[in-house]
N, C-alpha and C positions, 0 to 999 in steps of 0.2 A: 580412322581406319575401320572398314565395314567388319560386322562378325563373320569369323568363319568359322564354318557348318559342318558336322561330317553326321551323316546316319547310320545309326547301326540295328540291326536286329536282333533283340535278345529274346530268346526261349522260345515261344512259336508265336503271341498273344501283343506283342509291346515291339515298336520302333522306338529311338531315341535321336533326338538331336543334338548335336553334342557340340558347344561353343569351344574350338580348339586354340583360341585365347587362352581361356582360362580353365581347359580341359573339365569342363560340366556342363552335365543336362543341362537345356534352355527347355525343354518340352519333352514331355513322357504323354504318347497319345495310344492306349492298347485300343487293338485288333483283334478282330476274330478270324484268326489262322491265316494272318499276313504271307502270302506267295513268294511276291518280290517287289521291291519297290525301288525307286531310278527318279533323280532329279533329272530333270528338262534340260538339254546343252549350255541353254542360258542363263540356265539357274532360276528361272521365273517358278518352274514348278514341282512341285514331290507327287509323283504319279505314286499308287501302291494299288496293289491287286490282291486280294482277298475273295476267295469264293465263300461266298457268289456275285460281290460286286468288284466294281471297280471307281475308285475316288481320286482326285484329283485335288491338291493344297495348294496352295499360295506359298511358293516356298520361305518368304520374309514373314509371316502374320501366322500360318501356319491354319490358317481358316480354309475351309471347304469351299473348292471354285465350282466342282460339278460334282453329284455322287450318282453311280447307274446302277442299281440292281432292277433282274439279274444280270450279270457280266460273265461270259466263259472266256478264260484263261486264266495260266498260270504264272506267266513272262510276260515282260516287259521293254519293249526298244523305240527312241523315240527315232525321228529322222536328224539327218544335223541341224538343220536351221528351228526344232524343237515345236514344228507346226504340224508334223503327226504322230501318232502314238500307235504303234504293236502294239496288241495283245494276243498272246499265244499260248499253244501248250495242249490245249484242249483236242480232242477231235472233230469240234464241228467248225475247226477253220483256223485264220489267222484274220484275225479282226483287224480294221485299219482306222481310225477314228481321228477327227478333224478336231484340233485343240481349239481354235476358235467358234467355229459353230457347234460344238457338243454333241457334232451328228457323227453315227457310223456312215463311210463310205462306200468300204464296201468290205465282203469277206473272199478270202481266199480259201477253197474248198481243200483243202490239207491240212495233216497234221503236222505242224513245221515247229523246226526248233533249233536254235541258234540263231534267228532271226536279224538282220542285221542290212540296216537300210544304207541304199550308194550315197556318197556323197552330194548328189542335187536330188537328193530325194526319191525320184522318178522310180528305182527299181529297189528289190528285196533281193538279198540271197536267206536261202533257208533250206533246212536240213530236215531230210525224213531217214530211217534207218535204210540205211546202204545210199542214200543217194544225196546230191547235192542241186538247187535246183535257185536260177534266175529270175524273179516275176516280175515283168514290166506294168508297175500299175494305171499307165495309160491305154496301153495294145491289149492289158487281163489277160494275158496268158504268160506262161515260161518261155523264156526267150533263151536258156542255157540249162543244160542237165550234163552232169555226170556220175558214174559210180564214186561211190568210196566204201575203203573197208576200214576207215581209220578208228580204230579201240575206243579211243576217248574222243567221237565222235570229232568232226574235222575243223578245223582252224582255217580262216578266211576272213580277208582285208579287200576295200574295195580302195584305189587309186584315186586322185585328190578329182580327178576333171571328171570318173567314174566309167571311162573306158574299161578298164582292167580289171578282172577278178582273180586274184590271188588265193588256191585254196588246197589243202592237204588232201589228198585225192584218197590215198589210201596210207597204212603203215611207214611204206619208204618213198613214197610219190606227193608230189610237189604239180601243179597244172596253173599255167599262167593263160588267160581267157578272155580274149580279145573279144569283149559285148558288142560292140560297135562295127566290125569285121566277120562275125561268127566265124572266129578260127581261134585255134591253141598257138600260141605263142613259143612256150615251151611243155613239155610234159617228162620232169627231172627225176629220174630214179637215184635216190643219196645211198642206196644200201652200200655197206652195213649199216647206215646212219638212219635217224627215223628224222622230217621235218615234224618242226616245232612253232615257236613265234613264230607270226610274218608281220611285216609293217612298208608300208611305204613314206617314201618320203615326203617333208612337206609339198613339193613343187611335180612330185609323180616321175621324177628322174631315177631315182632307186628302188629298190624290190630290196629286203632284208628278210632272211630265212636265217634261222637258226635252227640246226641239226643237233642230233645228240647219237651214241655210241647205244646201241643196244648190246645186254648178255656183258656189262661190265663185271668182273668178279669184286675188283677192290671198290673202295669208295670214291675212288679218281675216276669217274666220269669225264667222256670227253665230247667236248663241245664244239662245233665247227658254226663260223659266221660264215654267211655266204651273200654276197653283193650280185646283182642282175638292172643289166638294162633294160625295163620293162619294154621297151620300143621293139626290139633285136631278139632278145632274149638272150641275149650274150651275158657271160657270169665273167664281175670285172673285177674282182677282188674274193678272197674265201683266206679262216685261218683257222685255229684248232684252239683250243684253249683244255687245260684238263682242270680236275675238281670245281668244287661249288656248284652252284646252281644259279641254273636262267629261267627264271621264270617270266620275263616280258621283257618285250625289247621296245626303243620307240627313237623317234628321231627329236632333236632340238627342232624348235621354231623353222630358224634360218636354215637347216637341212645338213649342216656342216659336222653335228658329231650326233653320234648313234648311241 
């Protein structure tokens, strides 16, 4: 059975890799003022950002595949299939860089943040304050914009085929974002309720929103699941749950339990 890995960051200086067999360091590699750092989808790589560079490990040997200084950013996103790498954070852009050739691509002239690539790659959603913003990195421009006011900056999931963008628009608003269409599917006001997680399903049939009660007095928070056909935008299922805490929601493989 192969080892497994987990990373963690301690103190500002040191990442560790941590063989969760046998719960101990396999590698202690200190940094200078470590950002963020994200293995590759496929587990081939440990991206980490450090200003002023940015290095790239072999995530099995734990050896140096490429090192760039200087590098601006601060964050880290690869794409799914782990053949591009976000860097972001900075003000002079959102860097895109090609894991095989070691070349930058190209930059995207914002300061974006939440960065988070569609499922075939092709587009970015990313976040500036108050706004939420689509970049097609073939066409180089935003191909989707909307406002947000949401506090703790907005939550957003893209659909498995990458039609769909699922994203917390503001405080009590929800916006479902037909890329492919340029039209709003739906745009769901939950008040009193605030959305929370979103996720889709494996197969891109469900839309999963979890809400929460704002202005709770006691410690029984209450929780509403809510089901949507991304197609319709019809909502096919919703329920309440009170106490505890949700902090992520996800689907099984096969799509069958949430």
């Amino acid at each position: 059975m192969p080892k497994l890995t987990l990373t963690i960051s301690i103190v500002m200086a040191i990442f560790v890799a941590v063989n969760l067999e046998a719960v101990e360091p396999i590698l202690s590699i200190g940094k200078q003022f470590p950002n963020h750092f994200l293995y590759s989808p496929d587990g081939r790589f440990l991206a980490t950002v450090a200003s002023p560079y940015l290095e790239l490990l072999d995530a099995k040997t734990f050896e140096t595949v490429w090192y760039i200084n200087p590098a601006e950013g601060d964050f880290l996103a690869f794409s799914p299939d782990g053949l591009l790498l976000a860097v972001y954070g900075e003000a002079s852009g959102i860097h895109i860089w090609d894991i095989q050739s070691k070349k930058q691509l190209k930059t995207i002239p914002v300061q974006g943040w939440r960065v988070q690539f569609s499922m075939d790659g092709k587009q970015i959603a990313y976040m500036t304050p108050g706004r939420v913003f689509v970049w097609d990195l073939d066409l180089d421009r935003a191909i989707f914009e909307t406002q947000t006011g949401a506090s703790q900056g907005p939550r957003m999931a893209f659909n498995p085929n990458s039609q769909f963008l699922a994203v917390e628009s503001d405080d009590t608003h929800a916006i479902l974002w037909d890329l492919k269409r340029g039209q709003t599917i739906f745009d769901v006001d939950f008040s009193p309720y605030y959305p929370g997680e979103i996720s889709f399903s494996p197969d891109g049939s469900l839309l999963a929103i979890v809400t929460r009660r704002r202005h709770v007095v006691n410690d029984n928070d209450v929780y509403g699941l809510k089901l949507f056909n991304p197609a319709t935008g019809e909502m096919i299922y919703e329920s309440a749950m009170k106490g505890g805490t949700v902090s992520d929601i996800g689907f099984t493989s096969d799509g069958k339990f949430l």
